[in-house]
C-alpha positions in Angstrom: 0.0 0.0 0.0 1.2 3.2 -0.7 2.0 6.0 1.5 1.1 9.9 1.5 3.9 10.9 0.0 3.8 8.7 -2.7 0.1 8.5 -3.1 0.9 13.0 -3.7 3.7 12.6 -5.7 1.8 10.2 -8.2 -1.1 12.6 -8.5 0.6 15.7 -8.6 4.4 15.1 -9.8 5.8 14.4 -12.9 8.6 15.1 -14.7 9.0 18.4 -16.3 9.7 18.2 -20.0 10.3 20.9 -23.0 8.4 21.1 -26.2 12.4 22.1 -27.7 14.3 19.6 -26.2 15.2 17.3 -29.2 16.1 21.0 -31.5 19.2 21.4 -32.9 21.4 23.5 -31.2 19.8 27.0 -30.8 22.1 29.8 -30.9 22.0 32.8 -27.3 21.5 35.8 -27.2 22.9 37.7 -24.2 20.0 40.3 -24.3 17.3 38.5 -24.3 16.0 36.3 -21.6 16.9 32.8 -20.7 13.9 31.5 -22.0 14.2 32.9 -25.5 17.0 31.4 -28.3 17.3 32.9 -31.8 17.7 30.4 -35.1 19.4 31.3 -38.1 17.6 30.2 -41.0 19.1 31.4 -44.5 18.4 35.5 -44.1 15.9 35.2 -41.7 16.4 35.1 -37.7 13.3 33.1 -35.8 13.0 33.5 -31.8 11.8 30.2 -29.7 10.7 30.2 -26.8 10.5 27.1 -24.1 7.1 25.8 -23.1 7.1 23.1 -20.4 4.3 20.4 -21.0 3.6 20.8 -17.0 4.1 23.1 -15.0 6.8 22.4 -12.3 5.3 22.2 -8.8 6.8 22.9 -5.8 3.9 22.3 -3.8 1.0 21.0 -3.4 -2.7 23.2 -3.6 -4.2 24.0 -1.1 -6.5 22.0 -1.2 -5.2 18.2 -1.1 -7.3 15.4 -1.9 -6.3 11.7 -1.4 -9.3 9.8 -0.8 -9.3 6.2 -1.2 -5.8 5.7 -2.0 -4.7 2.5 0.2 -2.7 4.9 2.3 -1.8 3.2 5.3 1.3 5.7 6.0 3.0 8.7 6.5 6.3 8.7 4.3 9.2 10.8 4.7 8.1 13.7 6.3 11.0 16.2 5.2 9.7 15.7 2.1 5.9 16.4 3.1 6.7 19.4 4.6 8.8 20.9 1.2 5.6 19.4 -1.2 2.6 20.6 1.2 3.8 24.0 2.6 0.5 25.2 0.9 -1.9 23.0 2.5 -5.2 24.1 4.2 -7.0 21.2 3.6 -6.4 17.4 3.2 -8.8 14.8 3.0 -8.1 11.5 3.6 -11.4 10.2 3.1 -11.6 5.6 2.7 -8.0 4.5 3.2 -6.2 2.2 5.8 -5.0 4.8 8.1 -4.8 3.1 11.9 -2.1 4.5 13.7 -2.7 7.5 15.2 1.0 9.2 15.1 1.1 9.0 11.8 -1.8 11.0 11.5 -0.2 14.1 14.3 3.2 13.6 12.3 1.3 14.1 9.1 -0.4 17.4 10.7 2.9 18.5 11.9 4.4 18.8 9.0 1.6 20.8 7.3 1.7 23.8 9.4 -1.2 25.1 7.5 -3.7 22.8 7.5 -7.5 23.8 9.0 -9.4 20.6 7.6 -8.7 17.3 7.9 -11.3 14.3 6.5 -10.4 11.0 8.2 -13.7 9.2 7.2 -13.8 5.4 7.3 -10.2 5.0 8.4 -10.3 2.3 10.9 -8.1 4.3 13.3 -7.1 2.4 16.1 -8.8 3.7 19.6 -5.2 4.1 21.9 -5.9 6.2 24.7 -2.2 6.5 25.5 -1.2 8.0 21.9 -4.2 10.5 22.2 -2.9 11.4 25.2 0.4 12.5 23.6 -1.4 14.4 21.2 0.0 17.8 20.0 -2.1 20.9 19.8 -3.1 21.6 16.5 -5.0 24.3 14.7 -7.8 22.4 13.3 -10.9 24.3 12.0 -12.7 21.6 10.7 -12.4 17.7 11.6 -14.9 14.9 10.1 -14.4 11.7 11.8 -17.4 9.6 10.0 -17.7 6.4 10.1 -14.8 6.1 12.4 -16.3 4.3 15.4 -14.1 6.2 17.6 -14.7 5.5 21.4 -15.9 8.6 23.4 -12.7 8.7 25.4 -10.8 8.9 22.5 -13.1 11.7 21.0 -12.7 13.7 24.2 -9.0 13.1 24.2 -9.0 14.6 20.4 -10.7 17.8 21.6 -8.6 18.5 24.6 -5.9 18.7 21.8 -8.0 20.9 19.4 -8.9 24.4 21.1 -9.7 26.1 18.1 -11.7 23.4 16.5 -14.9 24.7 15.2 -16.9 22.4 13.2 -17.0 18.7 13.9 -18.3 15.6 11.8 -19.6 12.4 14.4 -21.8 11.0 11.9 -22.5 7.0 11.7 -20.4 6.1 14.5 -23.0 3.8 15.6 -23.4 5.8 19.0 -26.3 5.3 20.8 -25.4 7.1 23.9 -23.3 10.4 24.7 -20.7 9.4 27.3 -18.8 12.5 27.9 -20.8 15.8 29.8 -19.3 18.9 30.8 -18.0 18.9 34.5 -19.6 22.5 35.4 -23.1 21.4 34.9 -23.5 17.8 35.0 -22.9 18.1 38.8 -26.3 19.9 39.0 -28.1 17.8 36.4 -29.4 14.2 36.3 -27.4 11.5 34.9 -30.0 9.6 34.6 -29.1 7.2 31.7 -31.5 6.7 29.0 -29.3 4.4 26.2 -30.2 1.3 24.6 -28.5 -2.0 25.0 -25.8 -2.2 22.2 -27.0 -5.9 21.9 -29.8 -7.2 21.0 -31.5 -9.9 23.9 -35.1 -9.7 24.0 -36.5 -12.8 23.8 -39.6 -13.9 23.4 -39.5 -15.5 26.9 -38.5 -12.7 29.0 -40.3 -11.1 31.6 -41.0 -7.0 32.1 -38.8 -7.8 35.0 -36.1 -9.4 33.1 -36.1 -6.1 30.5 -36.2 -3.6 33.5 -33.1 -5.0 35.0 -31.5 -5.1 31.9 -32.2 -1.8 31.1 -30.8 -0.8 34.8 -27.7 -2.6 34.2 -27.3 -0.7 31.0 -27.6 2.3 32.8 -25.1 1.1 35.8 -22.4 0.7 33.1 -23.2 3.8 30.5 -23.0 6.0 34.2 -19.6 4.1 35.5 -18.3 4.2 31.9 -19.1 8.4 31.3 -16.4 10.6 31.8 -17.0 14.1 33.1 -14.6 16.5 31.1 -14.0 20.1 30.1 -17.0 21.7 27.8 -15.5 23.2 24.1 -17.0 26.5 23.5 -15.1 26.8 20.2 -17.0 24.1 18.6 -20.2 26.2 16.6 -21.0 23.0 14.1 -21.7 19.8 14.9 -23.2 17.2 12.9 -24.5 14.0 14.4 -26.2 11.8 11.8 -27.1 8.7 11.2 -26.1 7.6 14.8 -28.9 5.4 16.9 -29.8 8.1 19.9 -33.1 7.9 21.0 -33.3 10.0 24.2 -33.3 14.0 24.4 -31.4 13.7 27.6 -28.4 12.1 25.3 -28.3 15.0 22.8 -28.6 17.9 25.8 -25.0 16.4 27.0 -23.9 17.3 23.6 -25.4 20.8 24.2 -23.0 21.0 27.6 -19.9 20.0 25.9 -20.5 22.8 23.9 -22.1 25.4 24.9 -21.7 27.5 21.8 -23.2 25.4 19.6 -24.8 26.7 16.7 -25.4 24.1 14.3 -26.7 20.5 15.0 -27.4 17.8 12.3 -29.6 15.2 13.8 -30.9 13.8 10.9 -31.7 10.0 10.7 -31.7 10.1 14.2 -34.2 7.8 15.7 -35.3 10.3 18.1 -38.4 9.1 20.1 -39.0 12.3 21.9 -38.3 16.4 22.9 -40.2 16.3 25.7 -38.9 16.3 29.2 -38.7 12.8 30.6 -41.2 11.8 33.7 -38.4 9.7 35.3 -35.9 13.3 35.8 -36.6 15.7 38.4 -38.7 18.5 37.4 -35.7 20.9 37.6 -33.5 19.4 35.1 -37.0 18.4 32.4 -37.5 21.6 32.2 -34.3 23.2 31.2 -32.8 21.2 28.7 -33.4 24.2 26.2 -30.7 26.0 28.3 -28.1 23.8 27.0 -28.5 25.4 23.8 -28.4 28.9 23.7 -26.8 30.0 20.9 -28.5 27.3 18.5 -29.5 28.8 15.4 -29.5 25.7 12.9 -31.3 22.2 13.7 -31.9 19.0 11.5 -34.4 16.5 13.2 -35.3 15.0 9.7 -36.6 11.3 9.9 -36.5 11.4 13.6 -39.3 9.5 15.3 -40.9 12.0 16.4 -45.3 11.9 16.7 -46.5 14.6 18.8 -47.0 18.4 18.3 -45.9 19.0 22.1 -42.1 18.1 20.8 -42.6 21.3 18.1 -43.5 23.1 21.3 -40.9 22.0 22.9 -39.3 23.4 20.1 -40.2 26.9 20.5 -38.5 27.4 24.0 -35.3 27.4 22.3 -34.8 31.1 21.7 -31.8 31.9 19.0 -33.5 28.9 16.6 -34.0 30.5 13.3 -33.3 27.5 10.7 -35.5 24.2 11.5 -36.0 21.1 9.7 -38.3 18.5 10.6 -39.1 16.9 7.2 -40.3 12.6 7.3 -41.6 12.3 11.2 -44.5 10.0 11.5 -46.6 12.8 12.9 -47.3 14.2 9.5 -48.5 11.2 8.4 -51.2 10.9 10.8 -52.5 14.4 10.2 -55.3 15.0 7.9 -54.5 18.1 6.0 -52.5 19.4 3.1 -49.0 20.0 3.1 -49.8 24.1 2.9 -52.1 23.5 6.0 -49.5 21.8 8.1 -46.4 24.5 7.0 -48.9 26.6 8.5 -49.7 25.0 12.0 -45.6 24.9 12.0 -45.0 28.5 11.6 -47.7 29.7 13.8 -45.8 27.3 17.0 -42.3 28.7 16.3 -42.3 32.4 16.4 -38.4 32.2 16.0 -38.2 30.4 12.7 -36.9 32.1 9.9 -36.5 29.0 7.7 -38.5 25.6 7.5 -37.7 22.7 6.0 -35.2 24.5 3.1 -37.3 26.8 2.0 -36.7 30.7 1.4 -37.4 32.7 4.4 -41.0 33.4 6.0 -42.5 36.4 5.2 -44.5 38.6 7.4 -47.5 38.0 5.4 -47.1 34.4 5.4 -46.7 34.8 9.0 -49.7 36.4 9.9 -51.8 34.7 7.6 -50.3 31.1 9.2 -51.0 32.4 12.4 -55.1 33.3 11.8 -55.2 30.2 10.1 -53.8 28.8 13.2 -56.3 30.3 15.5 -59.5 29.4 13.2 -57.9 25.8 13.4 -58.3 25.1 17.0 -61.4 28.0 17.7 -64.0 25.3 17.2 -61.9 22.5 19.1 -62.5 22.0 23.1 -60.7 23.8 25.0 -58.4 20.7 26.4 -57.1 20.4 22.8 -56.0 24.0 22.5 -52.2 24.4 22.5 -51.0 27.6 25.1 -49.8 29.0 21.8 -53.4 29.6 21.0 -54.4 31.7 23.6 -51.0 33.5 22.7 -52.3 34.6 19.0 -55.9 34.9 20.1 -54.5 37.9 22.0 -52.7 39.1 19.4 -55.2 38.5 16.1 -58.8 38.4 18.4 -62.0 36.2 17.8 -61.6 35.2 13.9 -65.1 34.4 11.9 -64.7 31.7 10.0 -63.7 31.6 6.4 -66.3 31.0 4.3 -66.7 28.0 2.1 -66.6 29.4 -1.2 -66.5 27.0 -3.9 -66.1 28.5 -7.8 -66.3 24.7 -9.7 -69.0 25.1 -12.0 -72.5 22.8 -10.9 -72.2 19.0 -12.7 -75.7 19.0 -13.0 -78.1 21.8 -14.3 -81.7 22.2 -15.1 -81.9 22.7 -19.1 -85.3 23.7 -21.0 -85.2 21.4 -24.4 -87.9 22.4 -27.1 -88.3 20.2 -29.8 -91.5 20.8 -31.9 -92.4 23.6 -30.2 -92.7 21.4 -27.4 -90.6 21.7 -24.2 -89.0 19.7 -21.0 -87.1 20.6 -18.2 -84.6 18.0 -17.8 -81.0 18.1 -15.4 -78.0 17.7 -17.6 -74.2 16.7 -17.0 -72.6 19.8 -18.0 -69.1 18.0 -18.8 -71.1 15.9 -21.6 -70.2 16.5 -25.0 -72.7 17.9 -27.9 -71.9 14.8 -30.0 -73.2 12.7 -25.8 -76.0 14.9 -25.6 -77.1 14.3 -29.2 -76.9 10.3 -27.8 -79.2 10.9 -25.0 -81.4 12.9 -26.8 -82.4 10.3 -29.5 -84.7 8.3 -26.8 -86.3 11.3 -25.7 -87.6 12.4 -29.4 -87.1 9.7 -31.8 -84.4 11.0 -33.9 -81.3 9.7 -35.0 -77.9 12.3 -33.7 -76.8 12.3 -37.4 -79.8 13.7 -38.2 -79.9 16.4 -35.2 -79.0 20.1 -34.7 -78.7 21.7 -31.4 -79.2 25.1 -30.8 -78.4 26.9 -27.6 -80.4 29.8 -25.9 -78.6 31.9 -22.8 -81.9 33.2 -20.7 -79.9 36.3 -19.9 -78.6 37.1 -23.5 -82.4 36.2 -25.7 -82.0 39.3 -27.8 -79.0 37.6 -29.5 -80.8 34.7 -30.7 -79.7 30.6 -30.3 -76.3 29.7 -31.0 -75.8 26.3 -33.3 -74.0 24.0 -31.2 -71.7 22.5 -34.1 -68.5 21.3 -32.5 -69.5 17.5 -31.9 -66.6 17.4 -29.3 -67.4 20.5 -27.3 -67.9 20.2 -23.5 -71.5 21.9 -22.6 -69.6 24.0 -19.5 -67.7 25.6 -22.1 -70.9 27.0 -23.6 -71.1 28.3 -19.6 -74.8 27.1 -19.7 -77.1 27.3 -16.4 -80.2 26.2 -15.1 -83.1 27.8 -16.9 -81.4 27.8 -19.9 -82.7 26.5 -23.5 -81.7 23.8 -26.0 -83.3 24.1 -29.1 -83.6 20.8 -31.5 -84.0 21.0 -34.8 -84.3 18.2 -37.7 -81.8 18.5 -40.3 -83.7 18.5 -43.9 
């Protein structure tokens, strides 16, 4: 397998070669440049010039990508430092990194470098060589796919105090087992993870579960460490990775307290409501652990109740929420406009919903009445507080009324035929050619040998008009009840 060095050196090195280099010898002239050579050719002088097929590097870009290479190494890291003085970014994405001081000599020796991508490296989890860690300027770190141990993770970010965006996605986590030490001294521990392992049985008792569930909880509590909170750290991204508890995610909002991105989507998140089980205290103020969160992504959580999108509104600073593929909006029985709306008139804070451009005022407002008409005919116990919130702003709405501009299906139609007449109700989204069918067992004559003539009540001092387009649709003819179809016999 190849190493860095090599890995850069194939992609970005070659040999430099000269479009003149097989010329006959090309005679100098001392004032001109180096580059330039005069040919004598009979009376005539012609000037070349050298053109290298590449251009020589000396370094790297900035931006380095080596993603799924088979690197499994360093290299000589003399040479790494002269080839990647440049470097600001390197992504090592899907190769066979595992030892982690190859990785710190690697950063090292690019003085540079803000971002680093170690995604799906199967980095070895050695407590002792994080330990030894050197402090290094990283901006942005994505450890996907990873499966790095939380002790590892914390030992990382001791290391890294100017990190500010950080990439924990599919880790397969399914408990946070780091908090802050400031504040997890006044909160509950209470652990609410889920067995890594799968041992239900179809045998065994609620008693058997509950003690299993305890015992989970006896080692996620002896195994958490209490550490230093990050307030650098602004972005975090979290996907993919099998939390189910609120109380897990609000020890990522200790760790870092600044936090003002957090990507939760595919997260099977059962609830955001405080949990019976924690002191009242603590429920209440897990929205405290974010107060600078502007940005969150609960798409495909699990979530099935319109009291979590309440819970949603105590957090202050949100402004960009989405909440796309919960089960809750499958249950409801409205349109997608109708349920944007019930959204927007819960979170006063939200700028942007689900991707979209930013909420008006008039979208507001009108989300807002529609919001109050919604629940003014439901009892009382239904009503969300948000309710009596816009009911003091907006006042006691009347209800919209019904108005419904699709032409009638069915009208009565006068037919005279003979200078005989009948009222008879007609399907307006017949055609002539249909209504010439129907028409033949009511007076005997063939629709070949029919015309139809058509007589607008309001409009008699115009006269019938001749129905001749087989094909047309009678709405189009905008007919109502009342009106008059003439039939006459062609001759």
């Amino acid at each position: 397998m190849p190493s860095l060095l090599e890995a850069l050196e194939r992609k970005y090195f070659a040999e430099c070669e000269f479009e003149n280099a097989n010329q006959p010898e090309l005679h100098k002239r001392s004032d001109l440049p180096n580059d330039f050579t005069v040919t004598k050719c009979g009376g005539r002088m012609e000037f070349s010039i050298f053109i290298p097929r590449l251009s020589p590097l000396t370094s790297v870009p900035a931006l380095l990508v080596l993603n799924d290479c088979d690197i499994d190494c360093a290299g000589d890291f003399e040479s790494i430092r002269d080839k990647c003085q440049r470097v600001r970014e390197l992504d090592l994405a899907q190769n066979k990194l595992q030892d982690w001081h190859e990785v710190f000599n690697i950063l090292k020796h690019m003085p540079r470098i803000e971002f680093l991508n170690l995604s799906k490296n199967q980095l070895l989890s050695t407590p002792s060589a994080l330990l030894a860690a050197p402090t290094i300027n990283l901006k942005n770190l994505v450890l996907n796919g990873t499966y790095l141990d939380w002790m590892c993770v914390d030992a990382l970010l001791q290391n890294l105090p100017v990190l500010q965006e950080l990439h924990l996605s599919l880790n397969n986590y399914s408990a946070v087992l780091l908090d802050a030490a400031e504040v997890a001294e006044h909160s509950n521990s209470s652990c609410q993870c889920v067995p890594q392992t799968e041992t239900e049985t179809e045998t065994e008792t609620e008693a058997e579960a509950q003690a299993l569930s305890e015992s989970c909880c006896n080692l996620c509590r002896a195994r958490r460490k209490l550490t230093q909170a990050h307030p650098a750290l602004k972005t975090l991204h979290f996907t993919g990775n099998p939390i189910e508890h609120w109380q897990e995610i609000c020890r990522l909002g200790r760790l870092f307290p600044s936090l003002e991105a957090l990507v939760l989507a595919e997260c099977p998140i059962k609830s955001l409501q405080a949990n019976a089980e924690l002191d009242s205290a603590s429920a209440s103020e897990c929205h405290k652990y974010f107060p600078c969160l502007k940005l969150l992504n609960l798409s495909c959580a699990q979530l099935n109740s319109w009291a979590d999108i309440d819970e949603l509104a105590k957090y202050g600073q949100l402004q960009n929420l989405r909440v796309k593929h919960w089960p809750l909006w499958e249950t409801l029985e409205c349109t997608e406009h109708e349920r944007r709306q019930l959204l927007i008139a819960r979170l006063p804070n939200v700028s942007m919903l689900n991707g979209g451009g930013k909420i008006s005022v008039d979208e507001r407002v009108d989300a807002e009445r529609a919001f109050v008409r919604h629940y003014m005919d439901k009892p009382e116990c239904e009503r969300p507080a948000r309710y009596a919130e816009l009911l003091a702003v907006h006042g006691q709405l009347d209800p919209l009324v019904n108005v419904n501009l699709k032409p009638e299906k069915r009208v009565k139609v006068i037919f005279t035929y003979n200078e005989v007449s009948e009222s008879r109700f007609v399907d307006i989204y017949l055609t002539v050619n249909d209504l010439k069918v129907k028409l033949e067992k009511l007076i005997n004559l063939a629709p070949n040998k029919m015309r139809l003539y058509y007589l607008d009540q309001d409009y008699k001092e115009f006269g019938p008009e001749e129905m001749r387009y087989p094909n047309k649709q009678l709405y189009s003819y905008n007919i109502q009840s009342g009106d008059e179809i003439i039939i006459d016999a062609k001759k």
